[in-house]
C-alpha positions in Angstrom: 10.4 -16.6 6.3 7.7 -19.0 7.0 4.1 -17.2 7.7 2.5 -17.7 11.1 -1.0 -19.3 9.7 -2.1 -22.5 8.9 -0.5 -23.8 5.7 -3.2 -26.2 5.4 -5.4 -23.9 4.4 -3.2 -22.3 1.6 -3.0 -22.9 -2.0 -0.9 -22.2 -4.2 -2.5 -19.1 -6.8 -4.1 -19.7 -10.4 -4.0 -16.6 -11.4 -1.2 -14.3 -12.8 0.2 -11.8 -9.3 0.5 -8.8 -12.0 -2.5 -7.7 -14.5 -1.5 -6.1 -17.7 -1.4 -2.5 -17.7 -2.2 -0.1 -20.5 -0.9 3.1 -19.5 -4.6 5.6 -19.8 -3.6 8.7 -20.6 -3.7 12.4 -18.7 -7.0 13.4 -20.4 -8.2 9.7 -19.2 -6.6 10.0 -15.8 -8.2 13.5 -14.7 -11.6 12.9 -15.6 -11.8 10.8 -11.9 -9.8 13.6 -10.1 -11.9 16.2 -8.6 -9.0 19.4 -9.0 -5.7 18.5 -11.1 -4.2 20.4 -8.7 -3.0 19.1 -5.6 -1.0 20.6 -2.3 2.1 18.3 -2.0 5.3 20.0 -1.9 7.4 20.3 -5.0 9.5 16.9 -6.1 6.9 14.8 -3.6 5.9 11.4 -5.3 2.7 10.9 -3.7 1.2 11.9 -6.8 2.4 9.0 -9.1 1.4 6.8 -6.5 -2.4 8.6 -6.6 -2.1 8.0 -10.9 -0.6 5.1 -10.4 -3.8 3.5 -8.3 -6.8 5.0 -10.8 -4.1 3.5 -13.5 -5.1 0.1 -12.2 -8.9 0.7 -11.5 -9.1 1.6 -14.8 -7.2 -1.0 -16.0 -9.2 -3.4 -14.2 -12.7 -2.3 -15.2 -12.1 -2.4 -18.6 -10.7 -5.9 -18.6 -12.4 -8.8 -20.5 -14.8 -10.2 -17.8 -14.3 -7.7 -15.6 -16.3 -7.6 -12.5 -14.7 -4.3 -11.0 -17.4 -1.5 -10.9 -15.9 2.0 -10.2 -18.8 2.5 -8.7 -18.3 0.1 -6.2 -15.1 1.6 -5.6 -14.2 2.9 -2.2 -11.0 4.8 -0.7 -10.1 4.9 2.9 -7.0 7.2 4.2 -5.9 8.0 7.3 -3.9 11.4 8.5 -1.0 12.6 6.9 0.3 13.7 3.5 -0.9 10.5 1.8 -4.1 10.9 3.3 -4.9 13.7 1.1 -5.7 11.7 -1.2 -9.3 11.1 -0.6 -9.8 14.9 -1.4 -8.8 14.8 -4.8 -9.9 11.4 -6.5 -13.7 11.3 -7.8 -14.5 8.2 -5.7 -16.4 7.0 -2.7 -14.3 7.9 0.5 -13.5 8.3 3.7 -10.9 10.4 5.5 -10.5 8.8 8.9 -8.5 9.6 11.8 -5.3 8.7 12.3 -4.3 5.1 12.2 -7.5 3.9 12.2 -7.9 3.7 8.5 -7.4 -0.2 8.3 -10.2 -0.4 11.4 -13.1 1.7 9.0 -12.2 0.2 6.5 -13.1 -3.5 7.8 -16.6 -2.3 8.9 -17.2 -1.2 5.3 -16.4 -4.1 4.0 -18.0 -6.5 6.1 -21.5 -4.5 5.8 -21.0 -4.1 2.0 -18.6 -7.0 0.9 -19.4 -6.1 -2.9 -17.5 -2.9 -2.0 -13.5 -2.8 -3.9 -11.7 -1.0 -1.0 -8.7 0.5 -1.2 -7.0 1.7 1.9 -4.1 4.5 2.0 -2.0 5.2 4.6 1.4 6.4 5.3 4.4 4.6 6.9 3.9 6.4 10.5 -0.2 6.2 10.1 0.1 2.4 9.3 2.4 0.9 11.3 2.8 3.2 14.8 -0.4 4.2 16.0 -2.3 1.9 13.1 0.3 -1.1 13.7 -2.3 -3.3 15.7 -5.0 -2.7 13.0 -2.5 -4.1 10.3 -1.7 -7.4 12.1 -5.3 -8.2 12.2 -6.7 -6.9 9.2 -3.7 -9.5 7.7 -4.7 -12.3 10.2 -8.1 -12.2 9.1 -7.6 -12.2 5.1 -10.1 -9.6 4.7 -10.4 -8.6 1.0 -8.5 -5.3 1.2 -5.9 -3.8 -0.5 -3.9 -1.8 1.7 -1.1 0.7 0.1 1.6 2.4 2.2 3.6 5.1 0.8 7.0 5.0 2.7 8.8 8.1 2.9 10.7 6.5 5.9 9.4 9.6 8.2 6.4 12.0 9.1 5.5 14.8 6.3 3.0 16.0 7.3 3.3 16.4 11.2 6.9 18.1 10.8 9.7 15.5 9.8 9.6 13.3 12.9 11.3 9.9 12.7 8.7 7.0 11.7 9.3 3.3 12.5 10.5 2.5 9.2 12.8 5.5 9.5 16.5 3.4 9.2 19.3 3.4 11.6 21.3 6.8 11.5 18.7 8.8 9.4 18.0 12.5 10.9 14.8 13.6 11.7 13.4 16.3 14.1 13.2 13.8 16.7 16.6 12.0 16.3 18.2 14.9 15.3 21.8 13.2 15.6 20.8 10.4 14.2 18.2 7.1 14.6 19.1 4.4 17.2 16.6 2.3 16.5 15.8 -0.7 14.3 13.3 0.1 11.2 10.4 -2.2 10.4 10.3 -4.4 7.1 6.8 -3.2 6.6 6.4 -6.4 3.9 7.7 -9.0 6.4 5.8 -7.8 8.8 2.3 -8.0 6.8 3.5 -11.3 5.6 4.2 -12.5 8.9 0.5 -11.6 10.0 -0.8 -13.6 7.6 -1.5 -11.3 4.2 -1.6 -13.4 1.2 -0.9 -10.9 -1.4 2.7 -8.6 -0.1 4.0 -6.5 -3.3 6.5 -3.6 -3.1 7.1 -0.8 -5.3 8.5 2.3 -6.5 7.5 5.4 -7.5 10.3 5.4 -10.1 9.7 2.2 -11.5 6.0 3.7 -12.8 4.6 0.7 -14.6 5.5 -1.8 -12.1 4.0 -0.2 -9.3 0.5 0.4 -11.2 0.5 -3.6 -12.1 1.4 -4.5 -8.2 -1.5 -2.3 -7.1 -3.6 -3.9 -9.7 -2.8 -7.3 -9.2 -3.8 -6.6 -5.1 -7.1 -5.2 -6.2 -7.5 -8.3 -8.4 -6.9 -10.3 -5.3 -9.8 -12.0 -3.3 -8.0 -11.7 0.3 -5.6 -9.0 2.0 -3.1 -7.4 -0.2 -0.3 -5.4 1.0 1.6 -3.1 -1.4 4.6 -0.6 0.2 4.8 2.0 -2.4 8.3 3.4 -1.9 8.0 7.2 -2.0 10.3 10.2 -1.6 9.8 13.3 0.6 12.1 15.7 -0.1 11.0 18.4 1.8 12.0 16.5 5.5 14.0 13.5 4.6 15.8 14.6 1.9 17.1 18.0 3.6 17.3 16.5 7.2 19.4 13.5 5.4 21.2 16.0 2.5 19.9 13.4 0.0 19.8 15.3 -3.0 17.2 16.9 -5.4 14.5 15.0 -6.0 15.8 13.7 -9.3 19.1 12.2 -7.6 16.0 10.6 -4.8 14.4 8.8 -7.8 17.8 7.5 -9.2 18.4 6.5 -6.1 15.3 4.3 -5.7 16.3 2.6 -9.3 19.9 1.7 -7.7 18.7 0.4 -4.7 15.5 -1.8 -6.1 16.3 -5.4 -6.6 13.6 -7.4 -8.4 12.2 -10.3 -6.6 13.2 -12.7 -8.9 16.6 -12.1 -8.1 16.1 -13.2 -4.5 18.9 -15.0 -3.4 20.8 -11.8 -4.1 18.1 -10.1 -1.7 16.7 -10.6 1.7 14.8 -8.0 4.3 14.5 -4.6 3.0 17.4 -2.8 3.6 18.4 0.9 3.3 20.7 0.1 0.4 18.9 -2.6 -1.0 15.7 -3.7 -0.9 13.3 -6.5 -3.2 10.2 -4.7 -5.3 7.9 -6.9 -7.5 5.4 -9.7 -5.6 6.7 -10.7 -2.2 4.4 -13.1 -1.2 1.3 -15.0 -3.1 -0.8 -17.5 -2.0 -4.7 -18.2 -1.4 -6.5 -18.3 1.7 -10.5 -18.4 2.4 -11.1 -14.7 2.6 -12.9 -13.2 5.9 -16.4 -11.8 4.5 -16.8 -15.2 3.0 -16.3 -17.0 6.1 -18.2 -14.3 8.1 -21.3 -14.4 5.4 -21.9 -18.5 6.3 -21.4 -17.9 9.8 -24.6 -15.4 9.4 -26.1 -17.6 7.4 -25.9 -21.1 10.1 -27.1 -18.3 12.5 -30.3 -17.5 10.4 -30.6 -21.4 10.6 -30.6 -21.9 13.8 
């Protein structure tokens, strides 16, 4: 799929898509929680995604060279059970209202661009009522790394269908089955003009805390779809299993990226993980930053 942007502008990246990770431990880990304890219901995944993302900060900061200061750090969420996580991690953030994460989180980053911001949001808080503010925060290149963790329905609100919930699947609001088409959430931030698109999975630990890493490292937008599993609402509604057979289920499905001509838009059976898309692109704040400064000139 070609992106809708100018090519011209794009070159091809120098540096490596994926830091190293050295896995911190627990001990390491909890010291930038606030509580250890969290309210996600049993067999939910959200929480390896949460140690998974202060995985890569920590990571990053202790790097040779490193310029990431976890101070400088800042977490954005929007409603729904992902959104939680703002109330357990010892960093700066913001628990915004629904769908409008992606929209707080450009103003922060424009009036501090020295700011690392990570955004969190859910499938349904991202791209339904938050679907207009992904297209543009992409289009612009703004130097965000945005993480969605699909469930492929709403948690929080009661189990409704989401717009990456696939054709068929049950929910409380297609309760004999979905008729519509699901969104490729990695095609579509690709096709707005993201120059960093990774995907995920919460079984595949590792991999998922280098593909958030490598979109922190990123000077631009990043785009990472952590696939998650809820099986409170999708798993019963769907009779998917225990958790356990969820997470096998996500190792059977994943196809790495470097297998791509076995591999095309995600699919309910199958779907790529690893680095989507790579390239770079003058980033927004930079762009923004000399337009102030010809301004000043004037």
């Amino acid at each position: 799929m070609s992106a809708l942007i100018d090519e011209r502008r794009i070159e091809m990246p120098s540096q490596p898509h994926s830091p190293k990770i050295r896995p911190r431990s627990t001990e390491e880990i909890t010291r930038h929680l606030i509580t250890p304890k969290t309210i996600w219901c049993p067999g939910c995944t959200n929480g390896v995604v949460l140690r998974a993302i202060v995985d890569a900060l920590l990571n990053l900061h202790s790097a040779p060279e490193s310029t990431l200061d976890l101070d400088k750090v800042t977490l954005v969420a929007g409603i729904g059970c992902c959104g939680r996580i703002v109330q357990y991690l010892d960093f700066s953030s913001v628990h915004t209202t629904h769908g409008r994460a992606l929209a707080v989180a450009t103003g922060a980053k424009l009036a501090d661009p020295q700011l690392h911001v990570v955004v969190v949001m859910g499938d349904g808080d991202c791209m339904a009522i938050g679907g207009n503010h992904l297209i543009h925060a992409a289009r612009r290149n703004l130097d965000l790394t945005a993480i969605v963790f699909n469930n492929s329905i709403y948690g929080m609100t009661g189990g409704q269908m989401s717009p990456t919930t696939f054709e068929g699947d049950r929910s409380t609001t297609s309760t004999y089955g979905n008729v519509e088409q699901a969104f490729d959430t990695c095609e579509l931030a690709h096709a707005a003009g993201a120059t960093y698109v990774a995907r995920g999975t919460t079984y595949n630990y590792l991999q998922l805390a280098r593909l958030i890493a490598g979109g922190i490292a990123h000077q631009g937008f990043a785009f990472i779809e952590a696939m998650v599993i809820c099986p409170t609402y999708y798993g019963r509604q769907n009779k998917a299993g225990t958790p356990a057979e969820m997470l096998l289920r996500q190792r059977e499905r994943a196809v790495p990226v470097e297998k791509s001509d076995l591999v095309g838009p995600r699919l309910k059976e199958r779907y790529p993980v690893g680095v989507l898309h790579h390239v770079e692109r003058e980033e927004y704040s930079v762009a923004y930053e000399r337009v102030i400064a010809h301004a000043q000139q004037s």
